[in-house]
C-alpha positions as CSV (number, residue, x, y, z in Angstrom):
1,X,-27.7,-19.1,16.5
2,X,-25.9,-19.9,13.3
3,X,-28.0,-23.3,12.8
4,X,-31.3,-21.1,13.6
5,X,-30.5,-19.0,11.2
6,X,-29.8,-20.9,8.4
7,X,-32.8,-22.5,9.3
8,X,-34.4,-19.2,9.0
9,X,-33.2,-19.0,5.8
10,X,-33.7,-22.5,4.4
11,X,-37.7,-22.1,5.8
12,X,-38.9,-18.6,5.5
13,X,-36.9,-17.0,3.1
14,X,-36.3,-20.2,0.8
15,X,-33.1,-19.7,-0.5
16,X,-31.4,-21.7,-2.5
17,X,-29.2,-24.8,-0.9
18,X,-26.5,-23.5,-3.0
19,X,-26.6,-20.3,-1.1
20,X,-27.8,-21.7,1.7
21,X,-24.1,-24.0,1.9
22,X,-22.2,-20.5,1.0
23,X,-23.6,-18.6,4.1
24,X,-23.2,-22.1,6.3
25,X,-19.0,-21.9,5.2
26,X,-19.3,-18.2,5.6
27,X,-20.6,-18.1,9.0
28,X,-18.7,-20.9,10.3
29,X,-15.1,-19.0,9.7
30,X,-16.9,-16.0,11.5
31,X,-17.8,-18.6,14.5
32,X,-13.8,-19.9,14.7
33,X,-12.5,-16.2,14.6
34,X,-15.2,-15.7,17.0
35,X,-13.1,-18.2,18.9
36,X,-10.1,-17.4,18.5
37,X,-11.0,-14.0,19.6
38,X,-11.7,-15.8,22.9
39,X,-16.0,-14.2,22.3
40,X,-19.2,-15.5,21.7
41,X,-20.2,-14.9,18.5
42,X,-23.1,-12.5,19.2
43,X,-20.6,-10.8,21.8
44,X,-18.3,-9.8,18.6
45,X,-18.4,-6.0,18.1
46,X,-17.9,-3.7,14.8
47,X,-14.0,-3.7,15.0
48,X,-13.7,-7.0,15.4
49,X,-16.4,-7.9,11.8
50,X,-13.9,-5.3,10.3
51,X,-10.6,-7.3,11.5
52,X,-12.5,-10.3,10.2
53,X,-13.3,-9.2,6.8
54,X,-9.7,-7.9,6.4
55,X,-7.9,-10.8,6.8
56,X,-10.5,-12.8,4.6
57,X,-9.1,-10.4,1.6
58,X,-5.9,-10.7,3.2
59,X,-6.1,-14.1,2.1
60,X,-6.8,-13.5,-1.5
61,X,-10.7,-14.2,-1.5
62,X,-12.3,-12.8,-4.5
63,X,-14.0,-9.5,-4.3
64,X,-17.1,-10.8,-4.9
65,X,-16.9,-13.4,-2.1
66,X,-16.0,-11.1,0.2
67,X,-19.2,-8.7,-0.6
68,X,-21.7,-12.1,0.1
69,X,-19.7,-12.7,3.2
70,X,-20.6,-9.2,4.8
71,X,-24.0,-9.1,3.1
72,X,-24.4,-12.6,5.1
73,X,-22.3,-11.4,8.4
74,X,-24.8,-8.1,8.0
75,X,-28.5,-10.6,7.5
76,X,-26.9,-13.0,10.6
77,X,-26.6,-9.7,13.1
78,X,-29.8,-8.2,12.0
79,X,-31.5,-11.5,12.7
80,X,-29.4,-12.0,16.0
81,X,-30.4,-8.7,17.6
82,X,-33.8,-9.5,17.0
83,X,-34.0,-12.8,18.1
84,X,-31.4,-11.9,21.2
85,X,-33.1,-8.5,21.6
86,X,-29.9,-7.1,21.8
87,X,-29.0,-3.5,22.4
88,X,-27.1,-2.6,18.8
89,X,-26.4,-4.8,15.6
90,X,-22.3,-4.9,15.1
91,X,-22.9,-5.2,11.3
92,X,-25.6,-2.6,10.9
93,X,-23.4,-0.3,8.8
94,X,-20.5,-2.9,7.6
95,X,-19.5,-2.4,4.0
96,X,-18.6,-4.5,1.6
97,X,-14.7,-4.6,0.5
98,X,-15.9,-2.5,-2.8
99,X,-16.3,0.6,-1.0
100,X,-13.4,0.1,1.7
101,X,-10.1,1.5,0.0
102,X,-7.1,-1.0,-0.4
103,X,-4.9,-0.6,2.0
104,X,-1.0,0.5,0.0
105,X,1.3,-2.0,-0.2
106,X,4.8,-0.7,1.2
107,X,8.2,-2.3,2.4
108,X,9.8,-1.8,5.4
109,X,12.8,0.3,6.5
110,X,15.0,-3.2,6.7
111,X,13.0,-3.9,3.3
112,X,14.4,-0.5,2.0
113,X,17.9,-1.0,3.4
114,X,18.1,-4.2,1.9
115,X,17.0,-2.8,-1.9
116,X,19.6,0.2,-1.7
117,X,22.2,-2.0,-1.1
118,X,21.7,-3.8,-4.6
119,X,23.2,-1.9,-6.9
120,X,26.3,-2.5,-8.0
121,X,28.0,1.4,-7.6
122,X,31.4,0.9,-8.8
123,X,29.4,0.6,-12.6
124,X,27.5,3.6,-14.1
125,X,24.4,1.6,-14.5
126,X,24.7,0.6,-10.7
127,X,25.3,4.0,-10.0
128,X,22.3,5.0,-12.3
129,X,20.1,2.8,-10.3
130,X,21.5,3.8,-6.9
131,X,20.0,7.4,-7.9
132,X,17.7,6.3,-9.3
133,X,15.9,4.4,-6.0
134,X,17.6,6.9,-3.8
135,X,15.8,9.8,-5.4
136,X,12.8,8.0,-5.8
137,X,12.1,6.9,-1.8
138,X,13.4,10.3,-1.0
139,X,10.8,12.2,-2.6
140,X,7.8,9.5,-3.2
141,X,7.4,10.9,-6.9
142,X,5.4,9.1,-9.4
143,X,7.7,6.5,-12.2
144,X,6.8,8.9,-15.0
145,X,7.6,11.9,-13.0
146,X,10.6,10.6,-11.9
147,X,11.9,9.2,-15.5
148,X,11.3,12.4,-16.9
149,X,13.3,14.2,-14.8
150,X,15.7,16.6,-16.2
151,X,19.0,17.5,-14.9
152,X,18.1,20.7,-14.3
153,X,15.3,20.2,-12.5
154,X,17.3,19.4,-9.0
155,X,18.4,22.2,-7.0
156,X,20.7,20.2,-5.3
157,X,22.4,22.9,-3.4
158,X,19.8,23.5,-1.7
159,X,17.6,20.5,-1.5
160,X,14.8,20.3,-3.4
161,X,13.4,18.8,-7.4
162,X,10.8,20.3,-9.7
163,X,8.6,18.1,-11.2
164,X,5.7,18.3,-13.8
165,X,2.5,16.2,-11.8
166,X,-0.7,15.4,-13.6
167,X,-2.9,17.7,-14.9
168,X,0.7,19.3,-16.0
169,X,0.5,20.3,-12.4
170,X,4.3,21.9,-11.5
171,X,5.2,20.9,-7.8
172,X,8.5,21.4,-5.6
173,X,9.6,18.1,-3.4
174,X,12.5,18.2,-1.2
175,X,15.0,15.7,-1.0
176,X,17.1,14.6,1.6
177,X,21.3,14.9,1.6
178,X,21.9,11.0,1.3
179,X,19.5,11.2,-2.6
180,X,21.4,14.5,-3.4
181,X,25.2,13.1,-2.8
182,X,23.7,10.0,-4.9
183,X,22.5,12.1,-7.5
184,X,25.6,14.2,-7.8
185,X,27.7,10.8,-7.6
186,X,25.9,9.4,-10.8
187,X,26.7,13.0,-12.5
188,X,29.9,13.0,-12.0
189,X,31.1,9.3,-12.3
190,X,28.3,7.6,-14.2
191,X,26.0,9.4,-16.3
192,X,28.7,10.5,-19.0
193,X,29.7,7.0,-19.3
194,X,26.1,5.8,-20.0
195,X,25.8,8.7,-22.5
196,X,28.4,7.6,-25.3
197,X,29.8,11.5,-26.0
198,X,25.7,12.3,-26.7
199,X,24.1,15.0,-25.1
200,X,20.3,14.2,-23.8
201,X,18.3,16.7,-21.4
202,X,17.2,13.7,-18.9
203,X,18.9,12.8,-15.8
204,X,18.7,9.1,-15.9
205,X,19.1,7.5,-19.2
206,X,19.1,3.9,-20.0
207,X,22.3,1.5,-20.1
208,X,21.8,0.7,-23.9
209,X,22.0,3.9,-25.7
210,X,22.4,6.5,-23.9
211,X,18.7,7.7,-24.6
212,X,15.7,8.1,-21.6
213,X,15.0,5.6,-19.5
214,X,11.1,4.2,-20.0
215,X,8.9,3.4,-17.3
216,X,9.0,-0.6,-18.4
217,X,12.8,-0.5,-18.0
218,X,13.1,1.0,-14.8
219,X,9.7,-1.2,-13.8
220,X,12.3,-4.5,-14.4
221,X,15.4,-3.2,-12.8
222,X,13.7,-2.2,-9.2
223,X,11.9,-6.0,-9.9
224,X,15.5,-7.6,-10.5
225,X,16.9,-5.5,-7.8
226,X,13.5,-6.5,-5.1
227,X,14.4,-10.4,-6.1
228,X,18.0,-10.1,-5.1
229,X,17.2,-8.2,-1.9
230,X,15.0,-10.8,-0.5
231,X,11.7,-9.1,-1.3
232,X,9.1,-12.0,-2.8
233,X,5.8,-9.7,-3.0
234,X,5.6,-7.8,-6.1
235,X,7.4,-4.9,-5.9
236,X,7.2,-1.6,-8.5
237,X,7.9,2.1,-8.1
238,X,4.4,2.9,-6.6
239,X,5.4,0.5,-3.8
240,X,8.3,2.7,-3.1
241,X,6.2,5.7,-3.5
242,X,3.6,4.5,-0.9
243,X,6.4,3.1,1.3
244,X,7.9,7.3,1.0
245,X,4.2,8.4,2.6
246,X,3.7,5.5,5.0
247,X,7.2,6.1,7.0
248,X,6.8,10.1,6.8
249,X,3.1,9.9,8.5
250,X,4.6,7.2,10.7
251,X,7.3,9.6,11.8
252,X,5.0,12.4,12.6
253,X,4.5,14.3,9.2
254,X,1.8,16.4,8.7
255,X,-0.7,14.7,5.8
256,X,-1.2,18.3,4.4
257,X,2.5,18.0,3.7
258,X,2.8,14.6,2.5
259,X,-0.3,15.6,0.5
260,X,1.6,18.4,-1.4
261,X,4.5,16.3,-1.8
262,X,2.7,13.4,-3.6
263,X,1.3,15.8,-5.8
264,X,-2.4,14.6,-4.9
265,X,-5.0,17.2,-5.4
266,X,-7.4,16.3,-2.6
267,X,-6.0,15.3,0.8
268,X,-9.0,12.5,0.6
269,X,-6.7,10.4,-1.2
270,X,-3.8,11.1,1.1
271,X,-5.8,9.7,3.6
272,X,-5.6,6.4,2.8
273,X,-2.1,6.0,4.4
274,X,-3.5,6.9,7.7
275,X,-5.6,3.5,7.6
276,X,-2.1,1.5,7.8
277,X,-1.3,3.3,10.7
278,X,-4.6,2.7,12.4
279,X,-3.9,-1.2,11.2
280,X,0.0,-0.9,12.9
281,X,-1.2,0.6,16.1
282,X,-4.0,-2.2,16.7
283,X,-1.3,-5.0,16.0
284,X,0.8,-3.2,17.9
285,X,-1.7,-2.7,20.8
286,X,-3.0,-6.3,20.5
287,X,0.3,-7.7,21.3
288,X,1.8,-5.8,23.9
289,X,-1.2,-4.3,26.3
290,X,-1.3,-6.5,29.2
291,X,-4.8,-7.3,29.3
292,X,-5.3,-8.2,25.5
């Protein structure tokens, strides 16, 4: 089917042999997942094309690459269906990667366990820095958000932070008792230290001066502290703020919830952790049912 196709192409619609050797490459890594997959190719069906095209930007393909690759898996099914008369085309709605949201990237709970345990707590900056990623997992805010913090912002008697969102948006987040003994730790032991007998309204302030911590600085301490804990993809504080959501939703919180605690302002962009799920469950699924 592949050859009669691209002999389709070649004949009637006279594209270009440039092209024409694009959709050949294209088409033949379709035909060896096809086999892997243990399928015929024209047997594939729609969750399988969208398994495929996942794990060709998986692999780092280019965007654009990826678009011509569904626009040619899309022509091949379109012609198949005719030619094999068969009852629904797989690819007949199949977008390209542009409209499909990237899926977060997020660590895992060993991933998380093994970043806590970085920082050095018997120093005020490790103590700092213990807070500071403590708080931030426990309450998935954003890095400016967090950095601007102010100490009295925490209700830590009973569990929760104020925070300023976008759109100058106010929101309460809880946090959880392991964050708040942090927090109060830091207080008490370290953040006086880091001061130098100044006074400053934020909660976390930087090692050098005693004055608030920027966004770059924190950005190279969780970096320094993600190379020493093992962790080789990038890592930054949105990581851990998408790695908060994605093991909430995973633990049966509602995304209404999650929603207000991210601070997003319609649940459509919540819904994007739900897709990592869906992606879990099917690896998940794929490895243990008994007839897969």
């Amino acid at each position: 089917m592949i050859d009669t196709y691209l002999t389709y192409l070649r004949d009637v619609r006279r594209m270009a042999d440039n092209t024409l050797e694009s959709y050949a490459r294209d088409l033949g890594q379709l035909a060896a997942f096809a086999e892997k997959q243990g399928t015929a190719i024209e047997a594939i069906d729609r969750r399988d094309l969208e398994t495929f095209i996942r794990a060709q930007m998986a692999e780092g393909h280019a965007p654009r690459s990826v678009a011509r690759l569904v626009a040619c898996v899309r022509g091949f099914y379109k012609f198949t269906t005719v030619e094999r008369k068969l009852a629904r085309n797989p690819a007949d709605d199949l977008r390209s990667p542009r409209a499909w949201a990237a899926l977060p990237n997020f660590l895992s709970l060993e991933e998380v366990d093994r970043l806590l345990e970085q920082p050095d707590t018997a120093t005020p900056r490790g103590l700092r820095d213990k807070a500071l990623i403590e708080v931030l997992y426990a309450t998935g805010l954003r890095v400016s958000e967090l950095i601007a913090l102010r100490a009295g912002d925490l209700n830590l008697d009973d569990g929760y932070l104020t925070c300023i969102g976008k759109g100058d948006k106010q929101r309460m987040v809880p946090i959880g008792q392991t964050a708040v003994e942090w927090v109060r730790q830091y207080i008490r032991d370290g953040r006086q230290s880091l001061l130098r007998k100044k006074s400053s309204p934020w909660l976390f302030v930087n090692a050098r001066d005693g004055g608030p911590l920027s966004r770059v600085g924190f950005w190279k301490v969780l970096k320094a502290y993600g190379t020493g804990a093992g962790i080789l993809r990038p890592l930054s504080p949105h990581v851990l703020r998408h790695s908060f959501a994605t093991h909430l939703l995973d633990r049966g919180a509602d995304l209404r919830m999650i929603q207000l605690m991210l601070g997003h302002a319609d649940l459509s962009t919540t819904q994007i952790y739900t897709h990592v799920l869906e992606a879990r469950l099917r690896t998940v699924y794929d490895k243990f049912h008994p007839r897969e």
